[in-house]
C-alpha positions as CSV (number, residue, x, y, z in Angstrom):
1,X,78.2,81.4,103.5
2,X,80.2,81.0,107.1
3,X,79.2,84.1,109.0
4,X,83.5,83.4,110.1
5,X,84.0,83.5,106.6
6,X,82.4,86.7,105.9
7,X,85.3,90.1,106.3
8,X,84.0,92.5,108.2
9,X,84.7,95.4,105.9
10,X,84.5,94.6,101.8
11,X,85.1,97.4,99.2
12,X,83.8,96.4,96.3
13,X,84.8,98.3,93.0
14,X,84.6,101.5,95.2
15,X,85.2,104.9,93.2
16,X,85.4,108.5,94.7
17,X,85.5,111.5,92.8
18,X,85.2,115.4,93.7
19,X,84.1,117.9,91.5
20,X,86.3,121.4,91.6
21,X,84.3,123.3,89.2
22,X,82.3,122.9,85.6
23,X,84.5,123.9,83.0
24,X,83.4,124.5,79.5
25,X,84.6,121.0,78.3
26,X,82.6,119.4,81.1
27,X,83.1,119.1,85.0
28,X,86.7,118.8,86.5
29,X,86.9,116.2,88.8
30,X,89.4,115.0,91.3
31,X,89.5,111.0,91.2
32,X,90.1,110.2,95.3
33,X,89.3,106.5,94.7
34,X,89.1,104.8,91.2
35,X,87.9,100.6,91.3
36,X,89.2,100.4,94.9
37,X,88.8,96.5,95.9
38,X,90.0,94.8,99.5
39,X,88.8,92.9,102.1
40,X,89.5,93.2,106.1
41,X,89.0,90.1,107.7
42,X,88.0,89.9,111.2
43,X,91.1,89.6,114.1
44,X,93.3,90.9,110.8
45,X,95.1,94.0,111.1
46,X,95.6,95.8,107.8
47,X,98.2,98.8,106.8
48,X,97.1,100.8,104.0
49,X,100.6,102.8,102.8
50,X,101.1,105.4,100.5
51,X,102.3,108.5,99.6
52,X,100.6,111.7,100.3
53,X,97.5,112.0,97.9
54,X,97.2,108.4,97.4
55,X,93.7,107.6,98.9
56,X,94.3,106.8,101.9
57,X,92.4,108.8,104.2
58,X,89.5,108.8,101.9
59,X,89.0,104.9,102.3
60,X,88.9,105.3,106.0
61,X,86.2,107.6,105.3
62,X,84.7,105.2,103.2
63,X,85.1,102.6,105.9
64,X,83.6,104.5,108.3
65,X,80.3,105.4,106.7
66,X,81.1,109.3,106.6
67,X,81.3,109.2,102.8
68,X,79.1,107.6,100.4
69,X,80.8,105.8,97.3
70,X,80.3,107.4,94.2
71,X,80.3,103.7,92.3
72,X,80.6,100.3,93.9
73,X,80.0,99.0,97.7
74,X,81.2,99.2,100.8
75,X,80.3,95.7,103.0
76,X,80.0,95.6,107.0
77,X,79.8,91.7,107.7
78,X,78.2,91.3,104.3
79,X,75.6,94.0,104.2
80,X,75.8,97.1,102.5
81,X,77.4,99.7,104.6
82,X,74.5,102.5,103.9
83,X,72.0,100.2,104.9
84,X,73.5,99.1,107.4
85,X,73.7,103.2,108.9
86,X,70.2,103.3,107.7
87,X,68.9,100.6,110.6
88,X,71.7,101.3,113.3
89,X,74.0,103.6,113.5
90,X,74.5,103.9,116.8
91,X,75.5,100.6,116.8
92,X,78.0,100.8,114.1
93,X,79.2,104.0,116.0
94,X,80.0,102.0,118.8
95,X,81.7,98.3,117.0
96,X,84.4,100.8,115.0
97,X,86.1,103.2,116.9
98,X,88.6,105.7,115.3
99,X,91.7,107.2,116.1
100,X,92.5,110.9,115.0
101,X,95.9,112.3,113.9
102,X,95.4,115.5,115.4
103,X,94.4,113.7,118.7
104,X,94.6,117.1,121.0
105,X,91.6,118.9,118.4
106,X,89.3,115.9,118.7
107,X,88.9,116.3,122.6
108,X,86.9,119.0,124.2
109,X,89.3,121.3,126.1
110,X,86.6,121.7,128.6
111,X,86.5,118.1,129.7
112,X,88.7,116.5,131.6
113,X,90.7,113.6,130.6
114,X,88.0,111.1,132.3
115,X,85.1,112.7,131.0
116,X,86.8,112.7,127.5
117,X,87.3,108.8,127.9
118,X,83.4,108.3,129.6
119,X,81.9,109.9,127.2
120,X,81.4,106.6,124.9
121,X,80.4,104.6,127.5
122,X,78.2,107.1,128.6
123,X,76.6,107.9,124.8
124,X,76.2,104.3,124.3
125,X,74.8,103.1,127.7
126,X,78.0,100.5,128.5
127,X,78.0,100.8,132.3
128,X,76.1,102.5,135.0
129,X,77.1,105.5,135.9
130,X,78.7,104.8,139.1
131,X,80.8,102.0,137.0
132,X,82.3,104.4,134.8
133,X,85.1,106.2,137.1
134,X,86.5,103.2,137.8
135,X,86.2,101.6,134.2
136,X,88.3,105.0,133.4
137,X,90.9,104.4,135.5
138,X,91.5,101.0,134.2
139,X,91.7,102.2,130.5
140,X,94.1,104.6,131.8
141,X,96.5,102.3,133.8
142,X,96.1,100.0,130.1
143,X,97.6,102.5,128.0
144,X,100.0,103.3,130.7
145,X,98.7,106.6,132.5
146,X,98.5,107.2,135.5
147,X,95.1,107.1,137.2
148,X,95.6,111.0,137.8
149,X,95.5,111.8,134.9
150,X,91.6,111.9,134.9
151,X,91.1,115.2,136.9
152,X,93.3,117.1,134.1
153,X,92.9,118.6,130.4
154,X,94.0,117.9,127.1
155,X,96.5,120.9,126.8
156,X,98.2,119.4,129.9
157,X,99.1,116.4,128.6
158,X,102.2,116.2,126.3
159,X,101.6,114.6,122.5
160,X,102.1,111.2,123.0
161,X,100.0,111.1,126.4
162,X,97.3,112.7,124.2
163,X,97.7,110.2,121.6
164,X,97.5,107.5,124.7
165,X,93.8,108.8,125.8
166,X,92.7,108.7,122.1
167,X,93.5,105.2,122.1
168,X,91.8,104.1,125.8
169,X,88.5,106.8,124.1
170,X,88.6,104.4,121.7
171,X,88.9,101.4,123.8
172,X,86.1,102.5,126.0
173,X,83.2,102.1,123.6
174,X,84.1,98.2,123.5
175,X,85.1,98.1,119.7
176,X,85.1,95.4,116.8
177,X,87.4,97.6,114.6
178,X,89.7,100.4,115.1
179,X,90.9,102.4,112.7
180,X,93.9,104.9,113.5
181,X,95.1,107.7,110.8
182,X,98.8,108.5,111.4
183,X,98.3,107.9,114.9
184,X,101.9,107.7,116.0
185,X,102.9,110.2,112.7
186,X,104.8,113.6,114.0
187,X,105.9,112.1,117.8
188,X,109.7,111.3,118.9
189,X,110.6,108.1,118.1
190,X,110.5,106.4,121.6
191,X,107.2,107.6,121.5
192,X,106.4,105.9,118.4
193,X,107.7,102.9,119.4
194,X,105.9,103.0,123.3
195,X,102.7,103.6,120.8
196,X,103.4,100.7,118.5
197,X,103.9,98.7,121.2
198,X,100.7,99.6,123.0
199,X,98.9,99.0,120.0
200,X,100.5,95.9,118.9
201,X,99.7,94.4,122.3
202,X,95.7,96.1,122.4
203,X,95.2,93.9,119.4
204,X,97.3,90.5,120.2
205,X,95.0,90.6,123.6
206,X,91.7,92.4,122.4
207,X,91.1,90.6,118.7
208,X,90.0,94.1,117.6
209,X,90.8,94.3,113.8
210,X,92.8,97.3,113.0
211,X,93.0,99.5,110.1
212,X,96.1,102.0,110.4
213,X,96.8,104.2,108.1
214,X,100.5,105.1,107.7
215,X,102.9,106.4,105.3
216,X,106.1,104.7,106.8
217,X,106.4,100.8,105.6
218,X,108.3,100.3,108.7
219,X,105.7,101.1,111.0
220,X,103.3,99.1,108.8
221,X,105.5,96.2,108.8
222,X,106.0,96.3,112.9
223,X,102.3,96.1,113.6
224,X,100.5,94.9,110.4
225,X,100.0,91.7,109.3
226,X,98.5,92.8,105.8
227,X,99.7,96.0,103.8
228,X,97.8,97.5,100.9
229,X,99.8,99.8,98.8
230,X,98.1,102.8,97.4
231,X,98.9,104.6,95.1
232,X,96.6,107.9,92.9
233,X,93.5,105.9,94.0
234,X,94.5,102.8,93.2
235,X,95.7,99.6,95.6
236,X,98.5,99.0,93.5
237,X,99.4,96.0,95.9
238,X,98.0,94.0,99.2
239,X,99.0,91.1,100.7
240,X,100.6,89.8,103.7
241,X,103.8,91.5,105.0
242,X,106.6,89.1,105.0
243,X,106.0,87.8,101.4
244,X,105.4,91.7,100.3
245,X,108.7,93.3,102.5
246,X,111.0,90.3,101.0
247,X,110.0,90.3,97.8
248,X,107.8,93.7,96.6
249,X,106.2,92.7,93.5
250,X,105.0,96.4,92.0
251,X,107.6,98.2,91.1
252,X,106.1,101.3,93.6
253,X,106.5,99.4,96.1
254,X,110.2,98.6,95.8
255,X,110.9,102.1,95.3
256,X,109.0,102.7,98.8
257,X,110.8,99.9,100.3
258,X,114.2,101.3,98.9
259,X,113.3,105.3,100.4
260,X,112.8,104.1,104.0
261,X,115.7,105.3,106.0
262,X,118.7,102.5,107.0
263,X,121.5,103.0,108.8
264,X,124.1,100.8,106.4
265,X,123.4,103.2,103.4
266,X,122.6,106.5,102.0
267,X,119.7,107.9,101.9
268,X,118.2,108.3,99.0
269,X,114.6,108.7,96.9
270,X,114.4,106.3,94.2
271,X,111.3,107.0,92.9
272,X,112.2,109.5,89.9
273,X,109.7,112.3,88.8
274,X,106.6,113.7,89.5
275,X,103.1,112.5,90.7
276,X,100.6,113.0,88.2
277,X,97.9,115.3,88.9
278,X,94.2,112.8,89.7
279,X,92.6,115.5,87.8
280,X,94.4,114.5,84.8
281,X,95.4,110.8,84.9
282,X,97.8,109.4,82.1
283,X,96.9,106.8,79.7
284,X,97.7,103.3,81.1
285,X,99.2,102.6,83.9
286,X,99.3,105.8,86.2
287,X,102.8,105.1,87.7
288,X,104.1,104.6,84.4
289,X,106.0,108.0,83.8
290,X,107.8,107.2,87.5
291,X,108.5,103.3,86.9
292,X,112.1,102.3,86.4
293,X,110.7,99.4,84.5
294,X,108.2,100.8,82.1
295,X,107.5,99.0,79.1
296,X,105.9,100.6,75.8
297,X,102.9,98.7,76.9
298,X,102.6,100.5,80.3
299,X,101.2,103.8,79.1
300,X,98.6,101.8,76.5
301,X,97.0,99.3,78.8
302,X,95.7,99.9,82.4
303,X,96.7,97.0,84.7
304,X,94.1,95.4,87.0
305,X,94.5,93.3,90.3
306,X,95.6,90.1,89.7
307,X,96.8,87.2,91.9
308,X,100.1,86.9,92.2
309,X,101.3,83.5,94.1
310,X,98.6,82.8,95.7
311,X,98.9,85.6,98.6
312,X,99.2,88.6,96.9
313,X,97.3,90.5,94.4
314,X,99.1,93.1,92.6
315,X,98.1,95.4,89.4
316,X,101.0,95.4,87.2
317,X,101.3,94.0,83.3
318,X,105.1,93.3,84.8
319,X,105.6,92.2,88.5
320,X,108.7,91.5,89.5
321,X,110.2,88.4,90.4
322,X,110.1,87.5,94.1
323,X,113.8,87.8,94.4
324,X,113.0,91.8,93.7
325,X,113.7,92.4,97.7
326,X,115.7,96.2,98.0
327,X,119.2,95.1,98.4
């Protein structure tokens, strides 16, 4: 096989599951991830979307080596991510770089803003030392801060300039990947948007690939080229964004599409009932008791990914047409 061919992440068949306590029927688990498939390729930048409890978070974690799967594989350029820990990781430390929500609690409060962003290059030997002030100041005039900035502290730094040193921190260890999780979730929205933008432009001029993890479709849509829709555990659907925004093919993701805020309408949440507990799954398809088109077949059968023209895979026994697009 092309090594070009080869995505740099592949989650193969991953499942996740939690035990809460042993009850006298057997243990109780929580299912985080259940047959979890999708590949990243390299330069790509892939939104996974979802509501709360949907997996999200827990793939990063996959991703990133801090979890082990319970069932399946997770691939770094074709080799099995545990093995790939096993040999070096340090170096795998180094090629994917993560962004925090909670930016402000994953800094020190005792180091200063340019310690905070030397520290990679430091831990992983990048520069000499003498280098390093000056490769700070250039991260920080790259994600728009001033070159002051340096000398001062986390807690004196408003949210979105905190969220703008997480980004050149993660910058500075020279990544492959990044992965962010909500990065731009709880700020104003200019803020969002000067975020987006600096992220949008990071990757366009870097070729990082980027994993961003995001419960807003429109964010996704702005700075994503894929999207993988989660949904209990499940990708329900993945594929690129234009083809899924115009034209959703699961019916989940219609109703996310039709929930996002626009100024022409209402709003309005479309997507009726409630989610079922991942301790207790349904029978059949698990978004089956929310769908607006369920069919007696949906709560018999559980749907599995298939390929939907020739872009998209979605896991549905009845995708919608493509002219399905939220009016």
């Amino acid at each position: 096989m092309n090594e070009s061919t080869v995505p740099v992440f592949s989650v193969l068949d991953v499942e996740k599951r939690f035990l809460l306590r042993k009850g006298r029927s057997g243990p109780v688990e929580l299912r985080a991830l259940d047959s979890v498939r999708l590949d990243i390729e390299a330069g790509s930048s892939v939104a996974l979307v979802g509501e709360s409890g949907s997996g999200k978070s827990t793939l990063v974690r996959m991703l990133l080596g801090l979890d082990s799967p319970g069932e399946g594989r997770v691939l770094y350029d074709g080799m099995d991510l545990q093995q790939v820990l096993a040999r070096d990781r340090a170096r795998f430390a180094r090629e994917v770089a993560f962004v925090y929500q909670d930016a402000r609690g994953s800094m020190n409060p005792r180091f200063t803003i340019g310690e905070i962003i030397g520290e990679p290059m430091r831990v992983h030997r990048l520069h000499p030392a003498q280098d390093i002030p000056r490769r700070v100041a250039s991260l920080l005039e790259r994600v728009g801060l001033p070159a002051s900035a340096a000398v001062r502290y986390p807690h004196q730094l408003s949210g979105g300039q905190v969220r703008r040193v997480a980004v050149a921190r993660a910058l500075a260890q020279e990544p492959r990947v990044i992965m962010a999780d909500e990065a731009v979730a709880g700020l104003d929205v200019s803020v969002q948007a000067s975020l987006l933008n600096l992220l949008r432009e990071l990757v366009a001029e870097l070729k990082v690939t980027l994993v961003f993890v995001t419960h807003d479709l429109g964010v996704a849509s702005y700075l994503c080229d894929r999207i993988a829709v989660m949904y209990l555990g499940r990708i329900l659907e993945t594929g690129p964004v234009d083809a899924i925004l115009q034209g959703p093919a699961h019916p989940y993701t219609r109703g996310l599409l039709e929930s996002f805020p626009r100024f022409d309408r209402a709003l309005r949440a479309p997507l009726r009932g409630e989610i079922p507990s991942p301790v207790d799954l349904p029978a059949g398809c698990r978004f089956a008791g929310r769908c607006p088109c369920v069919q007696p077949q949906c709560t018999a059968a559980d749907p599995v990914a298939r390929a939907l023209d020739g872009a998209r895979l979605v896991a549905c026994l009845y995708p919608l047409s493509g002219d399905a697009a939220p009016a």
